[in-house]
ZAMARGU-4260 file (C-alpha; in steps of 0.2 Angstrom, whole numbers, plus 5000, padded with zeros to 4 digits):
<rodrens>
0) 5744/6244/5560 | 5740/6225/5560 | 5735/6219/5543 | 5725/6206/5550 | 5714/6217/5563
5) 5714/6236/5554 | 5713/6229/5536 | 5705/6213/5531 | 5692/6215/5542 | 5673/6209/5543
10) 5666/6225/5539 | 5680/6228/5528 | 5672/6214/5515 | 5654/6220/5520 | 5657/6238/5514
15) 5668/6231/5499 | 5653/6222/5497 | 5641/6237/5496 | 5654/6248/5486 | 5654/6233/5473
20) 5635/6230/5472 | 5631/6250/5470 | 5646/6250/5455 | 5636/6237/5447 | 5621/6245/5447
25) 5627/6263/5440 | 5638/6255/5429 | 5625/6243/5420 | 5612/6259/5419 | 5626/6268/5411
30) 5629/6253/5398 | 5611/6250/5395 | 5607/6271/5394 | 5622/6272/5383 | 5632/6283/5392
35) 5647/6272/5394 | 5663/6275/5384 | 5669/6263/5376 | 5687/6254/5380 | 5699/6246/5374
40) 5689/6229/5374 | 5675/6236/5364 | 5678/6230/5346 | 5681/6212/5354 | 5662/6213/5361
45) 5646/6215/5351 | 5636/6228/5356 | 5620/6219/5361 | 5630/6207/5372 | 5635/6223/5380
50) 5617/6228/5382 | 5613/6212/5388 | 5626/6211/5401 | 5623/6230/5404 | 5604/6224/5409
55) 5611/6207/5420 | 5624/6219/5427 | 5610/6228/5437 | 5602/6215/5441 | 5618/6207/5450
60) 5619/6223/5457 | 5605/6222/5466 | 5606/6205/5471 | 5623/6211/5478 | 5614/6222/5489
65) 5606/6208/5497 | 5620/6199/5501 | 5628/6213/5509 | 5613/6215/5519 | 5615/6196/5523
70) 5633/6198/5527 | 5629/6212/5539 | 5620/6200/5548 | 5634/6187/5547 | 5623/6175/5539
75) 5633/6161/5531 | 5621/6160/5514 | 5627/6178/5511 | 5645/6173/5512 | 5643/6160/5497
80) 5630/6172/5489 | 5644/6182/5486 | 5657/6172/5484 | 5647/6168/5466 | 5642/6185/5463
85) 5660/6191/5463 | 5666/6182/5450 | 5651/6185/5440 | 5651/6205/5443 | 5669/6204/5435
90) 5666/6196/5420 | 5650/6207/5417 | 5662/6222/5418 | 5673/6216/5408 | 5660/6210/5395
95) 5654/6227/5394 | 5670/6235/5388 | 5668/6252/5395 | 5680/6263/5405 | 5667/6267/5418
100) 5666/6246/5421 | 5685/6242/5425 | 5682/6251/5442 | 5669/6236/5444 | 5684/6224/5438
105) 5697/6229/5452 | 5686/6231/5467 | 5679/6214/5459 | 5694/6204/5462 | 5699/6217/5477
110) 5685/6210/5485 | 5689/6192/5483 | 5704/6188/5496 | 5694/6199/5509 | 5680/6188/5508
115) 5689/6172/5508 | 5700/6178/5525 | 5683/6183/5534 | 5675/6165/5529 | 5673/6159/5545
120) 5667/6174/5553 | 5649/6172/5542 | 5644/6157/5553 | 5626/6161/5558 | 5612/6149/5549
125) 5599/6158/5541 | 5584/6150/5548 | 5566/6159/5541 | 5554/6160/5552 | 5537/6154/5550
130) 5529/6172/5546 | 5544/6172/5533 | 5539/6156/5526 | 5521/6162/5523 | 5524/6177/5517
135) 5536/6173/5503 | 5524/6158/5500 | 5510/6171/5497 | 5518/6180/5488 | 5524/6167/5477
140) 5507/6161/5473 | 5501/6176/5469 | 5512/6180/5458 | 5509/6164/5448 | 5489/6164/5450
145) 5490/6182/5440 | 5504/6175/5429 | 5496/6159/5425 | 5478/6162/5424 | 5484/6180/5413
150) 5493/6171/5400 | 5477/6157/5404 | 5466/6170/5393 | 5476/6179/5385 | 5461/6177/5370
155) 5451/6190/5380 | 5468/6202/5386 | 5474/6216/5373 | 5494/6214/5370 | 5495/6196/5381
160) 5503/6185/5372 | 5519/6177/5379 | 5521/6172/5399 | 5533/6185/5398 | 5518/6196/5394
165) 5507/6187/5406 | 5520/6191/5421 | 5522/6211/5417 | 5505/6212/5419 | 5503/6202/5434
170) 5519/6213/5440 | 5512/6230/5435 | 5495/6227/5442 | 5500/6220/5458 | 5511/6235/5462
175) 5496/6246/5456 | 5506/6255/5445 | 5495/6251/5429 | 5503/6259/5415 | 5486/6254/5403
180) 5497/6246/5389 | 5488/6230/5393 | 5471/6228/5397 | 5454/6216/5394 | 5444/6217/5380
185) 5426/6226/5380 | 5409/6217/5380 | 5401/6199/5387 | 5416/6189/5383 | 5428/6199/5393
190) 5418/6199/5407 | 5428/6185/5416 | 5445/6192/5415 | 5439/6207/5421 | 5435/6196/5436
195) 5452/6187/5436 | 5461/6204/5435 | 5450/6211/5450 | 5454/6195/5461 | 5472/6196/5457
200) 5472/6212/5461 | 5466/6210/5479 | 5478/6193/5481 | 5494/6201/5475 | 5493/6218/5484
205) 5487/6208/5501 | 5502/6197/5496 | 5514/6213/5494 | 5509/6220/5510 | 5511/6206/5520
210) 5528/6204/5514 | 5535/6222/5514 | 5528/6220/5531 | 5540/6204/5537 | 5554/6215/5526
215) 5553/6230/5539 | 5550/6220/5556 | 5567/6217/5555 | 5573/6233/5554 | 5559/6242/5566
220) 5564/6230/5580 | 5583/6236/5578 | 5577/6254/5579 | 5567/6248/5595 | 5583/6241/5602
225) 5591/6254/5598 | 5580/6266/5607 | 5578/6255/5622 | 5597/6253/5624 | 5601/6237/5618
230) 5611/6229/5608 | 5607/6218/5593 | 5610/6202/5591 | 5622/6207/5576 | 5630/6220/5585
235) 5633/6206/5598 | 5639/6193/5587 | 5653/6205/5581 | 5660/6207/5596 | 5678/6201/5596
240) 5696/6208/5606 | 5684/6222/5613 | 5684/6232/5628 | 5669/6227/5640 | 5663/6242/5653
245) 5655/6237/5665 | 5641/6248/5674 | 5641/6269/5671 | 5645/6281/5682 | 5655/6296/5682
250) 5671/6290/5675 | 5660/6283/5660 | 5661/6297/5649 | 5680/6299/5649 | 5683/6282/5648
255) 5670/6280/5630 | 5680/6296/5625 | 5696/6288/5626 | 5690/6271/5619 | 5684/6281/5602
260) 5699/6291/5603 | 5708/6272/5598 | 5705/6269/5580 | 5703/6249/5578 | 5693/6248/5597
265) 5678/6240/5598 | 5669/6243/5614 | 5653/6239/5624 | 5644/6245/5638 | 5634/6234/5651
270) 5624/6245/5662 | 5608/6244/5672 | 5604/6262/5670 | 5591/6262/5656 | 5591/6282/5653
275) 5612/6280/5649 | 5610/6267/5642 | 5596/6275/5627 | 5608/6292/5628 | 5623/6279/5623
280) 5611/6270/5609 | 5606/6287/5601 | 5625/6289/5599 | 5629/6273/5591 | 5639/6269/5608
285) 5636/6248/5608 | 5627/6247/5624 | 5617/6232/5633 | 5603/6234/5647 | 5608/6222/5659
290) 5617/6219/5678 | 5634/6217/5673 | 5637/6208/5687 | 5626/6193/5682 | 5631/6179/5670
295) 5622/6180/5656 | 5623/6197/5651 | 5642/6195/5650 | 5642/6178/5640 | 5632/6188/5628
300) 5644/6203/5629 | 5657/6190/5625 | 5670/6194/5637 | 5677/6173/5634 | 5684/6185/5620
305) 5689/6202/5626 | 5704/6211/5628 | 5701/6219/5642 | 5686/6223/5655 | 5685/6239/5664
310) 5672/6244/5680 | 5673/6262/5687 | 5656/6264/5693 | 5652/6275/5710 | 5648/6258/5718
315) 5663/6250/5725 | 5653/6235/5730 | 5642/6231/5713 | 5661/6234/5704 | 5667/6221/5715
320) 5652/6209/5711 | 5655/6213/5690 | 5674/6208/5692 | 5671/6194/5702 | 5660/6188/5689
325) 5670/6193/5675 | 5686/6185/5681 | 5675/6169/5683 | 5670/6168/5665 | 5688/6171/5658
330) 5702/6169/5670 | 5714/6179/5656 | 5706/6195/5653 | 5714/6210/5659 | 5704/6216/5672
335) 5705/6236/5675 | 5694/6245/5690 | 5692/6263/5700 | 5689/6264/5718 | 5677/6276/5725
340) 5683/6273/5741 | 5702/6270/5744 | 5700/6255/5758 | 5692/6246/5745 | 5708/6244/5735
345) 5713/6228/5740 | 5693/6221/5740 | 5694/6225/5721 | 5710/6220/5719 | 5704/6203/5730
350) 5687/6201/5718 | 5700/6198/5704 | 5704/6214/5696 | 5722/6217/5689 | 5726/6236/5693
355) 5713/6247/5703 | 5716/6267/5702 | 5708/6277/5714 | 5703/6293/5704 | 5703/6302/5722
360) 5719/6300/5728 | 5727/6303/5710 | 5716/6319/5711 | 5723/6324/5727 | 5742/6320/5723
365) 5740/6331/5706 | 5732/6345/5715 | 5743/6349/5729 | 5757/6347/5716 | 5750/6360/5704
370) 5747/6370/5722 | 5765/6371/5724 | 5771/6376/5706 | 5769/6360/5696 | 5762/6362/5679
375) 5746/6349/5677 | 5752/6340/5664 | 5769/6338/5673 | 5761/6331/5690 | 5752/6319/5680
380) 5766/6311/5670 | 5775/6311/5687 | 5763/6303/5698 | 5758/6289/5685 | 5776/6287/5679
385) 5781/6280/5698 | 5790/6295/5703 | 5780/6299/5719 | 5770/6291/5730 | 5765/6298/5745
390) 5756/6292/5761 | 5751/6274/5764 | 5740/6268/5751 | 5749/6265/5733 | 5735/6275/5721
395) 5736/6265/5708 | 5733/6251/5720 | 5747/6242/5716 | 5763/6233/5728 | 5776/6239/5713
400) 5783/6254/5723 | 5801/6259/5722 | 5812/6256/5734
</rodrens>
């Protein structure tokens, strides 16, 4: 295995990532619920600073969380995101001197050279969108209306009487949990701030929802993508020395099986047929609805950076089109086809393509073989090891015959 490609990988430093963020958060619940056994660095540690950082620990967790949402979507704030809250996730274990944190410690500093390899690979600029803008600006201001104006009369609120106070409220009410432990005061007086809690009531739910709303957009439009057969723009952006299919036909289905089969293969099919094309999203196959004979779906299908580019469709004529194509965008890719029909060997071979099998004459080779005695497995090994060719077309559609 190549370190470089099997290893320390992109989604090897998003799922260290997540594994990091998720230890976090159980190991600062465990600190601050007390069930943490102490270590070796215990008596060197006060106990509230071990509370404390227990607290901040989740927190940092979950901040974690996001940045490996960020990261997933190659987002270059995610990277330096992370790239503080490393560092910071490995003092805060070690700072809460239990056993159950030194696993935090190691895939800390595990996590570290991972990231700093794939740095150039989290190049995409996050750029909110104007909904985004509005949203988080809402929510924002209604946030610090309830906040403000809470700790504002605090006279008429009982158990307000710090910002931090004024801000649990404001947070409790907004999320209409409303646990009663602070509430206005009875008669005249209180008449206004049971006004004020009513408006920022209405302000900071209206401002939750439109924000949980912009949250899940995201998400939903992958879903429809997924659902529709097309890829997202993540899934194309990580695209790199893959395998691009071109069209689906019957040869398809063997050829995804023994693509998966590869560990380390990334793959993606191009197709025009929409109804493969949602049978392949609802198996996580990476899949793009588009003529893969046209430009544009194969700059976005990346194949400037492909390994190889395979077209076995039943269409000897659109396959030609895809390769010519293909071979136009990148004059070094590997470029592998199947012909339907055997005179159009040398028109693939012509349209650019690098070997061209014809399934049909291979098939008929094997199966007057295994007539005459030959075990399948045999004829096979045979036939594609250059042992025998017979009649006047090379099936593999090559000129290296023996001589």
């Amino acid at each position: 295995m190549e370190l470089t490609r099997d290893w320390v990988t992109v989604r090897a430093s998003i799922a260290l990532t997540f594994a990091v963020a998720i230890l976090s958060i159980l190991a600062g619940l465990a600190q601050i619920g007390g069930l943490g056994v102490s270590g070796p660095l215990a008596p060197h540690v006060p106990d509230v600073v071990r509370q404390t950082v227990g607290f901040t620990g989740t927190i940092t967790g979950f901040a974690m969380l996001g940045s490996g949402f960020a990261l997933r979507n190659g987002y270059r704030v995610g990277w330096y995101s992370t790239a503080v809250l490393l560092p910071l996730t490995a003092v805060q274990g070690l700072m809460q001197a239990s056993v159950l944190s030194f696993p935090l410690v190691a895939l800390s500093v595990l996590s570290m050279p991972a990231l700093a390899y794939n740095r150039g690979r989290f190049d995409r600029d996050f750029r909110p969108s104007p909904t985004q803008l509005a949203a988080s600006a809402a929510l924002g201001t209604a946030i610090a209306y309830g906040t403000v104006g809470t700790y504002a009369l605090r006279e008429q609120f009982n158990g307000v009487e710090t910002i931090v106070d004024a801000f649990y409220f404001t947070v409790v009410t907004a999320s209409t949990v409303g646990y009663g432990d602070i509430y206005p005061t009875s008669g005249a007086a209180s008449d206004i701030a049971q006004l004020f809690v009513l408006s920022s009531l209405v302000m900071n739910v209206a401002a939750f929802a439109v924000a949980l709303g912009v949250l899940l957009t995201p998400a939903i439009e992958a879903q429809l993508s997924k659902a529709l057969g097309r890829m997202t723009d993540r899934q194309i952006d990580l695209l790199d020395d893959h395998v691009l299919v071109l069209g689906y036909g019957d040869l398809t289905e063997p050829i995804l099986e023994e693509l998966a089969a590869r560990d380390g293969t990334e793959y993606a099919v191009i197709t025009t047929d929409e109804s493969a094309a949602r049978r392949l999203g609802e198996r996580d196959v990476p899949v793009f609805t588009a003529d893969p004979s046209d430009v544009e779906p194969l700059e976005r299908g990346h194949v400037d950076r492909a390994r190889a580019v395979v077209a076995a469709t039943n269409d000897d004529a659109r396959d030609a089109l895809a390769i010519l194509t293909a071979r136009q965008l990148n004059p070094d890719v590997r470029i592998v086809a199947a012909a339907t029909q055997r005179e159009n060997i040398d028109k693939l071979r012509r349209a650019g393509a690098d070997q061209v099998i014809s399934p049909s004459t291979l098939g008929g080779h094997i199966l007057i073989d295994c007539a005459f005695g030959a075990d399948s497995d045999d004829a096979t090994a045979d036939l594609l090891g250059d042992a025998a060719f017979d009649g006047e077309v090379d099936p593999t559609g090559t000129d290296d015959r023996p001589s």
